[in-house]
C-alpha positions in Angstrom: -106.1 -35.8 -65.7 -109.7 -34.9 -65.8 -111.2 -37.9 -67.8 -109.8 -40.4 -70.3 -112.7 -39.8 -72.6 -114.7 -36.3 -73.2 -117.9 -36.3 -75.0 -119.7 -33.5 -75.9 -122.9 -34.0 -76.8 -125.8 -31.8 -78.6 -129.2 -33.4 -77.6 -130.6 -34.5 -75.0 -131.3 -37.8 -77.4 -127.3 -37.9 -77.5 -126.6 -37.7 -74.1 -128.5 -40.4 -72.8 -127.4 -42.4 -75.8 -123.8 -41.4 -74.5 -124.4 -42.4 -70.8 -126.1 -46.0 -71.5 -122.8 -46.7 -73.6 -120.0 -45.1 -71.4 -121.5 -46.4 -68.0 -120.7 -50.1 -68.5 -117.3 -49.3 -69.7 -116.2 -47.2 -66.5 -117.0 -44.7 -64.3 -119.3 -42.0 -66.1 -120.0 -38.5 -64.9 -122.2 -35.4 -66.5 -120.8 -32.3 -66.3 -122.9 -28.9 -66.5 -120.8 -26.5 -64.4 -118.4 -28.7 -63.0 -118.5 -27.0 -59.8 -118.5 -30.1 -57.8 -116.9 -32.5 -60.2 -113.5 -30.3 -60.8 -113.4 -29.6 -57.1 -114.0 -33.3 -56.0 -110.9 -34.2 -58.2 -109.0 -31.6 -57.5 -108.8 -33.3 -53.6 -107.8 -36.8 -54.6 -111.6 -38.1 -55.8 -110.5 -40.5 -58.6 -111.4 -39.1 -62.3 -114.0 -40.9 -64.0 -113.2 -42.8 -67.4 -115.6 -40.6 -68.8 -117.0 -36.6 -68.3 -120.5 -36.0 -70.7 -120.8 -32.2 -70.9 -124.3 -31.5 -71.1 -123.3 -27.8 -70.5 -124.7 -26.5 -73.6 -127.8 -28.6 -74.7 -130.6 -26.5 -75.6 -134.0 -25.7 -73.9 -132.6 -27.0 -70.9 -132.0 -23.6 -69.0 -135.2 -22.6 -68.9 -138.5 -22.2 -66.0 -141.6 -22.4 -66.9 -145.2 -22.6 -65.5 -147.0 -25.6 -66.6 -150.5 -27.1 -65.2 -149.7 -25.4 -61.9 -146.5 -27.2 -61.5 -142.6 -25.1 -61.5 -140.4 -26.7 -64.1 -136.3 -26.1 -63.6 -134.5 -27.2 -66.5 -131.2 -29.4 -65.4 -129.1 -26.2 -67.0 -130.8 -23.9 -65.0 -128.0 -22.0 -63.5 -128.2 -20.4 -60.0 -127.9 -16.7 -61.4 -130.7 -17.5 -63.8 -132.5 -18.9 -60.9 -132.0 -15.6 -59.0 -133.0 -13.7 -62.4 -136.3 -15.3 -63.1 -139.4 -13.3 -62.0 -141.4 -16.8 -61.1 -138.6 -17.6 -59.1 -138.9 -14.2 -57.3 -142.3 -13.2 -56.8 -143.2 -17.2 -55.7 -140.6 -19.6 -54.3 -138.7 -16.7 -52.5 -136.6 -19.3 -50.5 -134.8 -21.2 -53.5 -133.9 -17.0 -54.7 -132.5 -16.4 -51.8 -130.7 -19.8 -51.3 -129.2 -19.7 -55.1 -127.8 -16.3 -54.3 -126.0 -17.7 -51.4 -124.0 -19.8 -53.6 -120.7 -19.2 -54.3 -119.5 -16.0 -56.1 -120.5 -14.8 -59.4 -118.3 -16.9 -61.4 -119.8 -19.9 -59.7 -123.1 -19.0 -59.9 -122.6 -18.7 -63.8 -121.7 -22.1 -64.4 -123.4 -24.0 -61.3 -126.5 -25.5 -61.8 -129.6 -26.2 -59.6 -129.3 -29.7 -60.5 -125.7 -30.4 -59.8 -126.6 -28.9 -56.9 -129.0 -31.6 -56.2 -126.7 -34.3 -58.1 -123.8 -33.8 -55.1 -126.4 -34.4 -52.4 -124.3 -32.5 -49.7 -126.7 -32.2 -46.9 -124.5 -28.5 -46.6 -125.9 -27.2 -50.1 -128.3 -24.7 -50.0 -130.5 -25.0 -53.1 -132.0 -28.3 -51.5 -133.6 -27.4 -48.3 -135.6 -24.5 -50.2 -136.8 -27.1 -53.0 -137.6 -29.3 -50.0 -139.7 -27.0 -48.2 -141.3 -26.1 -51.8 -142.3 -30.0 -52.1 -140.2 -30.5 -55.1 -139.4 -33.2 -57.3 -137.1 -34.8 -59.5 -137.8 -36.3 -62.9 -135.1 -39.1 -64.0 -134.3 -40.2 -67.5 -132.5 -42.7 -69.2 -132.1 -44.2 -72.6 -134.4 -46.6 -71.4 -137.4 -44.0 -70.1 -137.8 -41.8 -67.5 -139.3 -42.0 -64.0 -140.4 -39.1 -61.3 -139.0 -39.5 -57.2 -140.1 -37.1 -54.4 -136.9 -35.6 -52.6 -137.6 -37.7 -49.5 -137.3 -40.9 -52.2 -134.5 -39.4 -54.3 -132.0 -38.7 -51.3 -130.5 -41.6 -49.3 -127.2 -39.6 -47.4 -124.7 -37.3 -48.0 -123.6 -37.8 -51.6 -126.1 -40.8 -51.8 -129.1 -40.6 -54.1 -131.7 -42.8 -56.0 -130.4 -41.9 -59.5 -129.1 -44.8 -61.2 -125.9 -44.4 -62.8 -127.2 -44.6 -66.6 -129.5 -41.7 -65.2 -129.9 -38.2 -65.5 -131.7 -34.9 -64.2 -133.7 -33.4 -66.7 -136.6 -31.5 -64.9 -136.9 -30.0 -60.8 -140.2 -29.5 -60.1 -142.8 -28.1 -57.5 -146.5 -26.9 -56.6 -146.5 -23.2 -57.7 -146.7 -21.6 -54.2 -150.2 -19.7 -53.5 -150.3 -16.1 -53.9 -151.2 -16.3 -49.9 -147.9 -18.2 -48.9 -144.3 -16.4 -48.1 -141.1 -18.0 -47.3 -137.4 -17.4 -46.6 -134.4 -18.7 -46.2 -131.0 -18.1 -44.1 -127.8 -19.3 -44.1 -124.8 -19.3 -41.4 -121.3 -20.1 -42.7 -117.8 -18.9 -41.3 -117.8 -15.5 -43.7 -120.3 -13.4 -45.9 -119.7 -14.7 -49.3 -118.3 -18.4 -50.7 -118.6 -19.7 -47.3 -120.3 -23.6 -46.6 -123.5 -23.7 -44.3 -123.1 -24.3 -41.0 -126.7 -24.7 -40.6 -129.1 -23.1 -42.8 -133.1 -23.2 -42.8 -135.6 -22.8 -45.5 -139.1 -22.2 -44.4 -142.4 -21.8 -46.6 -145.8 -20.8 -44.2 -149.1 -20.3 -46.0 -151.5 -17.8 -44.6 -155.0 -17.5 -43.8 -154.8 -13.8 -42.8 -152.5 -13.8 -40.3 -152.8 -17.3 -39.1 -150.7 -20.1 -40.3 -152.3 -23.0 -42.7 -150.0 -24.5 -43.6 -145.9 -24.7 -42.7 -143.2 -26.4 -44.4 -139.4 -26.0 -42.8 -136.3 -28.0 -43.5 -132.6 -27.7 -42.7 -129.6 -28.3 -44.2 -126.5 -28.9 -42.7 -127.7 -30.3 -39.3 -128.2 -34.6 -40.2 -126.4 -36.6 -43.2 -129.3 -35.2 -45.3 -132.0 -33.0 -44.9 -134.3 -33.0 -41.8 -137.8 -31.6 -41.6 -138.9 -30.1 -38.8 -142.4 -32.0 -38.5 -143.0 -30.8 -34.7 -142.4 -27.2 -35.3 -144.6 -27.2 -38.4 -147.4 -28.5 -36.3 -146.8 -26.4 -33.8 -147.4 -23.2 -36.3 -150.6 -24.4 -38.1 -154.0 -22.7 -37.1 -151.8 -20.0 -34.8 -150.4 -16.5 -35.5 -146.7 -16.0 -35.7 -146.9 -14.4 -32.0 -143.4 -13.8 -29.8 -144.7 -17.3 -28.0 -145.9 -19.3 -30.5 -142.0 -18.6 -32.6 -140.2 -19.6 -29.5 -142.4 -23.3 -29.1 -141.6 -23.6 -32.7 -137.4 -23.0 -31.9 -137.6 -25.1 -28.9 -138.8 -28.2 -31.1 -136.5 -27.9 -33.5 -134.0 -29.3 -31.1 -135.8 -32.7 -31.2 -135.3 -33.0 -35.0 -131.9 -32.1 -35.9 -128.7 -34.8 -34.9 -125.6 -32.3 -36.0 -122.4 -33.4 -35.9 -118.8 -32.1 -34.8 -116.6 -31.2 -37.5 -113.3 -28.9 -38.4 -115.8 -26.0 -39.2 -118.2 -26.3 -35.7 -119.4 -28.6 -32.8 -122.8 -30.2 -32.8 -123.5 -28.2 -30.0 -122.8 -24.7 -31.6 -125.1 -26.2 -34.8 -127.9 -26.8 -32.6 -127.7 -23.3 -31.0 -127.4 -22.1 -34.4 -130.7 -24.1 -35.3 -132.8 -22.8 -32.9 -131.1 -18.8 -33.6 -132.3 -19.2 -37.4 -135.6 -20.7 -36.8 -136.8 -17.6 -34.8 -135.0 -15.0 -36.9 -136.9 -16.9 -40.4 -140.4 -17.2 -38.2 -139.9 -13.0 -37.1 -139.0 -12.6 -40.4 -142.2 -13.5 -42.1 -144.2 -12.9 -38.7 -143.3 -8.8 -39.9 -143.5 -8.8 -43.7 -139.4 -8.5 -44.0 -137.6 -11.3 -45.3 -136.8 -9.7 -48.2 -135.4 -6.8 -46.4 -132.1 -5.9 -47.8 -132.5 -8.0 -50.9 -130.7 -6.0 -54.2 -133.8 -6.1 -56.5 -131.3 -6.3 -59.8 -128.6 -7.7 -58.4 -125.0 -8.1 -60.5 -124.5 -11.6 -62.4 -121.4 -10.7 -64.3 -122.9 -12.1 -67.2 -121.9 -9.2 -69.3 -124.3 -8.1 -72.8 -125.9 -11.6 -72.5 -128.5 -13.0 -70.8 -126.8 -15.8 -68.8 -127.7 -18.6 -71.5 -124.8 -20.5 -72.7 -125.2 -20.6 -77.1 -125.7 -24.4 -77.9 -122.6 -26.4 -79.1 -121.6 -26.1 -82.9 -121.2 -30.0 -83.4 -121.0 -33.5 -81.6 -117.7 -34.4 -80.1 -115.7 -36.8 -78.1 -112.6 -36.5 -77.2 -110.6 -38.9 -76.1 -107.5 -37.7 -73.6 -105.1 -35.7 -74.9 -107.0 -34.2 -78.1 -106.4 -30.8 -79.1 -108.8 -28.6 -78.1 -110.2 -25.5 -81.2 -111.5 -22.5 -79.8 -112.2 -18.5 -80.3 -109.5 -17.0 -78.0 -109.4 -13.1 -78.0 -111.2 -12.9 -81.0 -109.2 -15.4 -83.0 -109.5 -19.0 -83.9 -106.6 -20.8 -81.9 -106.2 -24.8 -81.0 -104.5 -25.7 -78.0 -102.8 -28.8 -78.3 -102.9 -31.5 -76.1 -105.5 -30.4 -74.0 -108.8 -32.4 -73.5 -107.5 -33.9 -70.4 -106.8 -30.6 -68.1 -108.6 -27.6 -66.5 -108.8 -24.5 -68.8 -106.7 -22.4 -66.5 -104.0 -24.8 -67.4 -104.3 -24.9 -71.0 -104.3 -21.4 -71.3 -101.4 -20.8 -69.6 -99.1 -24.0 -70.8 -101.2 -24.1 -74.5 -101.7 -20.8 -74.7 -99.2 -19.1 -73.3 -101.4 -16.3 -71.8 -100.1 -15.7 -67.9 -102.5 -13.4 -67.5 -105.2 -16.2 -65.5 -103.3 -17.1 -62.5 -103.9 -20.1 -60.1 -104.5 -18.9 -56.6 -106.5 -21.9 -55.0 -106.9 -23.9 -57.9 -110.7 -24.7 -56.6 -112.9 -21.9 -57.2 -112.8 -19.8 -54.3 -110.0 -16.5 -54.8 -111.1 -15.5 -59.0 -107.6 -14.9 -60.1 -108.2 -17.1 -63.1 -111.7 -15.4 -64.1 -112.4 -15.4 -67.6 -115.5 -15.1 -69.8 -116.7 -18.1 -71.4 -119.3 -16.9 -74.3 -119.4 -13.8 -73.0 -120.2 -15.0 -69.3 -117.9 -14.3 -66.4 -116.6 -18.3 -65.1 -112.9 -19.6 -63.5 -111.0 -21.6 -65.7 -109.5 -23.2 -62.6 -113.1 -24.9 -62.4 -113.5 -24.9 -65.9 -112.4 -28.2 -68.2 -110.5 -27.0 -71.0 -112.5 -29.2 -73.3 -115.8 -27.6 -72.4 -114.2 -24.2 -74.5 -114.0 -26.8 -77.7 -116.2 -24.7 -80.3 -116.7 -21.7 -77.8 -115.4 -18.4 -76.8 -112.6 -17.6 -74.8 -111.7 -13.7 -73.4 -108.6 -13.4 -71.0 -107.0 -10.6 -69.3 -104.8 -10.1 -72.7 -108.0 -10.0 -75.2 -109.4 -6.9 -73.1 -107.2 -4.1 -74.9 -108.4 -3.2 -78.6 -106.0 -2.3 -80.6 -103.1 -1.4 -78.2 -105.4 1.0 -76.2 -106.4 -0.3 -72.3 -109.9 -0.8 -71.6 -111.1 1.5 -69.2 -110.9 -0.5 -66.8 -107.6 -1.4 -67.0 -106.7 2.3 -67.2 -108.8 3.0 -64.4 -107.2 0.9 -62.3 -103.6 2.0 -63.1 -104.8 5.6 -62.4 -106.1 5.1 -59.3 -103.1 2.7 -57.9 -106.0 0.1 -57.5 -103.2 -2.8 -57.4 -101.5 -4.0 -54.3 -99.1 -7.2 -55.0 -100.9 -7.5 -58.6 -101.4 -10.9 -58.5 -104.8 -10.9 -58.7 -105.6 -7.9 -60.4 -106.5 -9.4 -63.9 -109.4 -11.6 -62.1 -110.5 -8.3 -60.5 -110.2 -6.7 -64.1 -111.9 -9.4 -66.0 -115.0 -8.8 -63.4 -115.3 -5.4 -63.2 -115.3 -5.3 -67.1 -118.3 -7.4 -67.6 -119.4 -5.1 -64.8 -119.3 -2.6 -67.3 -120.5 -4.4 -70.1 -123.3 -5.5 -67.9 -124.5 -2.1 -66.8 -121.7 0.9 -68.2 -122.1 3.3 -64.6 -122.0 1.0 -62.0 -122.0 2.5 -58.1 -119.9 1.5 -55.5 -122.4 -0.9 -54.4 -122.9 -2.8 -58.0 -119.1 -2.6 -58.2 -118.5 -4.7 -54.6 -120.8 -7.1 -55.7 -119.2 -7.6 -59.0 -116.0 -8.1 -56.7 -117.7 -10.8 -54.2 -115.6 -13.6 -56.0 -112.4 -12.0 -56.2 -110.1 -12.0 -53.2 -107.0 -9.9 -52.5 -104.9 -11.0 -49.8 -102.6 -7.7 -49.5 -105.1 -5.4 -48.0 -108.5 -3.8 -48.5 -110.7 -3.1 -51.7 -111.5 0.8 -51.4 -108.8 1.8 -54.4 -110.0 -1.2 -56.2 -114.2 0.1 -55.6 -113.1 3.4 -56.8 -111.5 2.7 -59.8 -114.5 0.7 -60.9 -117.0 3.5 -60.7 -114.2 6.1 -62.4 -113.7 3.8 -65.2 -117.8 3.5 -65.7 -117.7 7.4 -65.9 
């Protein structure tokens, strides 16, 4: 069971309201993506007594440029992060470390500030907001209050938020025109994969000499370190070959990693130094953003990423019925407040079509669009589709002829066990909705979140770009 009580909420007003009188009754979580939450429970983490879903409350999933100052909405998800122009063309690190997270799907419904919330010293949005100078602004039903990240995180999975409090606003210095940055990530494999170590680095220039340096890491101490030595050690120099490696070298005396199932502290420390001169050559030759996919896929179909506000208030205590718009018609699934969407669609709804494969985000067979947007229902609450709109693999056909996807890939044999082929179809079609002739390089990132673990994706590639033709 997800939650005994599920409150849906459609201010921000209501939200608060809902926190300051859930909170003394019982553990109390807000949910935006659920990302996180879903997974945490998912591995034995006790449900909380009560899930606020603050997934669709308006004006939150926005940045904006005010007085000098970046302001990230607490909705702002990590595709719209990677879509903005602001966001592109100024804090070039937090881009970079938003597209790193997850898949697709994930990046759909994950937020900046769950992100933030979870306080992993692994995630990768926070050592780019900490080498921007960012900030977090609090509120409660009793007012709000503003904490530097150095004040706002106390350890992995600690932070100074109260629990009556939440994230409503991110923000940071806009970055001068004269200042570049970048970011890089290890992890065990190219996509969905935890840092190892990662680094985030912002330098401001005078010419070619460095004024300023900011540089923190992730992954390397039970929360973020800055590397104060090798930022002094850049300031008033040029990014020469000698000057990079007295900057790698110090980064040895900042970071304490640790031994775990996924490396040794000695292997995180090599990697540390590795990263720091690759990021400092990087920007020391004008090409971090070498390689970068300047409109890269989202899989957010015809919309623009931005989740329609909810049609009413609602709380739902466990076991409600849950009313949405499932392949085009109105259906209610009974009995299902209390469990992940995959699972009410297949024991509600009766529609086998979403497979489980991991059952926490990671192989896409249970991909689905939720208004429109590509998401996993495995990660998914079923009560967050109260009021929205559901498509599964079954809703794709119109009116008993395949979509051309689906005849695309039965053409071209692009199936192997067929177990996960309707999460590959329900991608590559809001491929196709989101640009109709997709190449084979636009079709393999629509695929990043989809895994198939009978043999390669060639067949599968093809029949993408045939079925945009």
């Amino acid at each position: 069971m997800l939650s005994s009580y599920y409150v849906i909420p459609q201010t921000l007003e209501e939200a608060l309201d809902a926190l300051a009188a859930h909170t003394p009754l019982g553990p109390t979580r807000l949910i935006a993506g659920g990302t996180d939450v879903l997974v945490e429970i998912e591995h034995g983490t006790p449900p909380p007594r009560t899930l606020i879903d603050i997934s669709r409350l308006p004006g939150l999933d926005r940045i904006t440029v005010e007085d000098g100052m970046v302001h990230i909405g607490p909705l702002v998800t990590h595709n719209l992060a990677v879509a903005d122009p602001v966001v592109n063309e100024r804090a070039w690190p937090l881009l970079r470390a938003c597209w790193e997270v997850g898949s697709p799907q994930i990046r759909n419904r994950g937020t900046i500030a769950g992100n933030i919330a979870t306080a992993s010293p692994a995630n990768d949005t926070i050592p780019a907001l900490w080498a921007l100078d960012a900030r977090v602004t609090l509120a409660s039903a009793a007012g709000r209050r503003t904490l530097a990240f150095p004040d706002f995180f106390h350890g992995v999975r600690r932070t100074g938020a109260r629990p009556d409090e939440m994230i409503v606003d991110i923000s940071f210095p806009l970055p001068p025109e004269t200042a570049r940055g970048t970011f890089i990530k290890v992890g065990l494999r190219r996509a969905q994969a935890i840092s190892l170590v990662n680094i985030a680095v912002m330098l401001d220039f005078d010419g070619d000499v460095v004024a300023d340096a900011r540089i923190a890491f992730g992954s390397v101490a039970p929360t973020i370190v800055r590397a104060t030595a090798a930022e002094e050690s850049l300031v008033g120099r040029k990014l020469t070959p000698e000057v990079i490696e007295t900057a790698a070298g110090l980064i040895q005396e900042s970071i304490s990693p640790i031994d775990d199932i996924r490396a040794s502290a000695e292997y995180r420390r090599h990697l540390a130094g590795v990263i720091t001169r690759r990021a400092l050559e990087q920007l020391a030759e004008g090409r971090e953003r070498k390689g970068w996919i300047e409109d890269p896929v989202m899989l957010w179909g015809d919309t623009d990423g931005h989740y329609p506000p909810a049609p009413a208030s609602a709380q739902l205590p466990a076991h409600s019925d849950v009313t949405l718009r499932l392949n085009g018609r109105v259906v209610t699934l009974p009995d299902a407040s209390h469990i992940t969407l995959l699972d009410a669609l297949r024991e509600r709804g009766f529609l086998t079509g979403v497979k489980e494969g991991c059952g926490e985000g990671e192989c896409g067979a249970c991909t689905v669009w939720l208004d429109g947007v590509t998401v996993l229902a495995c990660i998914t609450p079923a009560a967050r589709a109260h009021g929205a709109s559901v498509v599964t693999v079954e809703g794709l056909a119109d009116d008993f002829r395949l979509h051309p996807v689906q005849e695309a890939f039965a053409h071209d044999g692009a199936v192997q066990c067929g177990y996960c082929t309707p999460g590959f179809i329900m991608s590559s079609a809001s491929l196709l909705a989101e640009r109709p002739h997709p190449d084979a390089n636009e079709a393999a990132q629509a695929i990043t979140g989809n895994l198939c673990r009978c043999t390669g994706y060639t067949q599968i590639i093809e029949a993408i770009v045939e079925a945009g033709k």
